[in-house]
N, C-alpha and C positions, 0 to 999 in steps of 0.2 A: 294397797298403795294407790294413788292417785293417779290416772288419766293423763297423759302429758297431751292439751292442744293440738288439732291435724296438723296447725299451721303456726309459720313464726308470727305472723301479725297478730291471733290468737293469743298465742302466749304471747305480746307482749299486752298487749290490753288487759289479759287477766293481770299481767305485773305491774301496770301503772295504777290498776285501782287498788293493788294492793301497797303497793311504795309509788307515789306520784311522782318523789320527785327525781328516779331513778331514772338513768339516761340509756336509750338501747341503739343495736342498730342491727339492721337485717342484710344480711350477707345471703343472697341467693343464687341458684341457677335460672330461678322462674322472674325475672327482670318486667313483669307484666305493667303495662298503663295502669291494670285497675286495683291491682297491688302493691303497687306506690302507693297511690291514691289514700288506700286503705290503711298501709301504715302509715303516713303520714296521720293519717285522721284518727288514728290508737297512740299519737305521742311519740312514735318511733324518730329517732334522731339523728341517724343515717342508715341509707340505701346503697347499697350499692351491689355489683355482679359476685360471682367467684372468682372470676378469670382475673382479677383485679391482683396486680404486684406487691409483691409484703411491700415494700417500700413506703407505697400507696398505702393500704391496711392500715399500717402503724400511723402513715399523718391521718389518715380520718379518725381513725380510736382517740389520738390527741386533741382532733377537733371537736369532737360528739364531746369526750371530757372536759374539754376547757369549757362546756357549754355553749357552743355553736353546733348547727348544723350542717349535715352534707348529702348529699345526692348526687348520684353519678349524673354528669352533663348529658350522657346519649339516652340513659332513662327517663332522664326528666325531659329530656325533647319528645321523644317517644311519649309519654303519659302528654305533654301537651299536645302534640298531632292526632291522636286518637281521642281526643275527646271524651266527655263523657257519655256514659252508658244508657240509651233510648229505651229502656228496659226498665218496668216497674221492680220493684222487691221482688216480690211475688214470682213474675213472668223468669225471673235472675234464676229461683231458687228452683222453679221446675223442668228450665231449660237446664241445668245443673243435673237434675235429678234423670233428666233424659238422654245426658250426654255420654254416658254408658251403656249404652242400647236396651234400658230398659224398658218394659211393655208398659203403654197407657196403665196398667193396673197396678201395676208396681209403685208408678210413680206417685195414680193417685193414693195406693195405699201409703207410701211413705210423708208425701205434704197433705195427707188427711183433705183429702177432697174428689170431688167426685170425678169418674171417667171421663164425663162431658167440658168438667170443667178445664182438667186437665187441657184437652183438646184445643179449648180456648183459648189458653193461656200459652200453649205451643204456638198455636196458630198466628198470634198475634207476635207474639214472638220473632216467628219467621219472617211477617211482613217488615215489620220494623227495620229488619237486620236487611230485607233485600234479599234474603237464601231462598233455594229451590224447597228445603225442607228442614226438618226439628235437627236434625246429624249436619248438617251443614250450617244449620244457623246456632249450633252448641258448639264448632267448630270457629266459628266468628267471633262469638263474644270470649271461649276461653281463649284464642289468641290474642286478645287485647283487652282482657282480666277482668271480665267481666261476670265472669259467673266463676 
């Protein structure tokens, strides 16, 4: 049997290359800046929280249908107050990989690279974000969805 995506943005990008013109929309707890972001940019054609009222629910599934869009109002201020993410790909995928208290060796064995560079790539990381360290500067960006 097939693998279902960690994530809804995931699976929905895998569904738009498979039916393009198929319309989704992502119902979350995790409301992140850089997860909008990201479904919007996989085709996704509304966002919105959990906490949201069937009331609510059923007008945006009408409106996602009818072929418009929707996005929660306090999501989308949020995704635009936090900006976008100062963080290369790269820098994104190893602060991710370290945000589990993994060891330098771990992580480089997991993004296929070496200890040193690892370090680098933390390092600079941290600067960027302004943190004391790799745990607090993986702490910065998953709160405003960036890794």
């Amino acid at each position: 049997m097939a693998r279902l995506p960690a994530d809804g943005v995931t699976l929905a990008e895998q569904l738009h290359r498979i039916q393009p013109h198929c319309r989704t929309m992502i119902v979350t707890a995790h409301g992140y800046p850089g997860r909008l972001k990201r479904a919007l940019a996989a085709g996704v054609h509304g966002f919105l929280p959990k906490t949201i009222d069937a009331e609510t629910l059923a007008s945006v599934v009408r409106t996602v249908s009818a072929g418009r869009r929707y996005v929660d109002p306090q999501l989308a201020a949020e995704a635009i107050s936090a900006g976008d993410s100062p963080l290369t790909r790269r820098e994104a995928e190893v602060l991710a990989l370290a945000a589990n208290d993994a060891p330098i060796g771990e992580i480089a064995r997991r993004a296929s690279l070496s200890g040193g560079t690892v370090r680098n790539y933390l390092s600079s990381a941290v600067g960027k974000l302004g943190a004391a360290n790799r745990h607090e500067a993986a702490r910065m960006a998953r709160s405003r969805g960036w890794i």
